[in-house]
C-alpha positions, 0 to 999 in steps of 0.5 A: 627572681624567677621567670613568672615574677619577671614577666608579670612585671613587665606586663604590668609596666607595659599595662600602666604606660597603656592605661595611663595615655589610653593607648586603647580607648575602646578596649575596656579588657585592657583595664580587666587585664590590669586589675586581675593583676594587680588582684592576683599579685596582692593575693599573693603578697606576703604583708597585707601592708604589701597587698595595700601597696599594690591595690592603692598603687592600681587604683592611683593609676587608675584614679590619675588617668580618670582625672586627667582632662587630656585623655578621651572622656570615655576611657576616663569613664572606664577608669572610674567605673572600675576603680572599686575593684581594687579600692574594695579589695584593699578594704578587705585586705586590711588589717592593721590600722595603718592598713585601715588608715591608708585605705581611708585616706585613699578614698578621702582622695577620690571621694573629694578629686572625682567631683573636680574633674567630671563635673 
């Protein structure tokens, strides 16, 4: 594994954890900084069912945080205001029917979660 990769995924682990409690909930960057990554790694992912991995896998984070009723509302906002970065991309991404399928799955879960929790 070389340094760039190593680095990269404990940057992103550390950008989880920070997202995922709201470690910095008036610093919207912090989402930036997260999805870029998670961008630019699907895009240089070899199997599209690989970048699906990681796009679903930042808009989870992302939709998890969003639903949790014990983070500040504002920085559940955030998460949901963002959340199309990465859900787009998968769709673009696409291109098996698995792919297709696990994208459209994803969203059934979103469309159906989000009103629960923030109405």
């Amino acid at each position: 594994m070389t340094q760039h990769i190593a680095k990269a995924l404990v940057t992103s682990a550390n950008l989880k954890q920070q997202i995922r409690t709201a470690c910095h909930p008036d610093d919207p960057q912090l989402l930036k900084r997260y999805i870029n990554l998670a961008l630019d790694s699907a895009n240089i992912a070899g199997a599209s069912s690989e970048k699906i991995r990681i796009l679903l896998d930042c808009a989870a984070l992302l939709l998890e945080t969003a639903c949790d009723q014990k983070v500040v509302l504002s920085w559940r906002y955030q998460c949901l205001d963002q959340i199309y970065r990465p859900l787009l991309a998968a769709e673009k991404q696409s291109i098996t029917a698995g792919d297709h399928h696990r994208v459209r799955q994803f969203s059934h879960l979103f469309t159906h979660l989000t009103p629960t929790f923030f109405n």
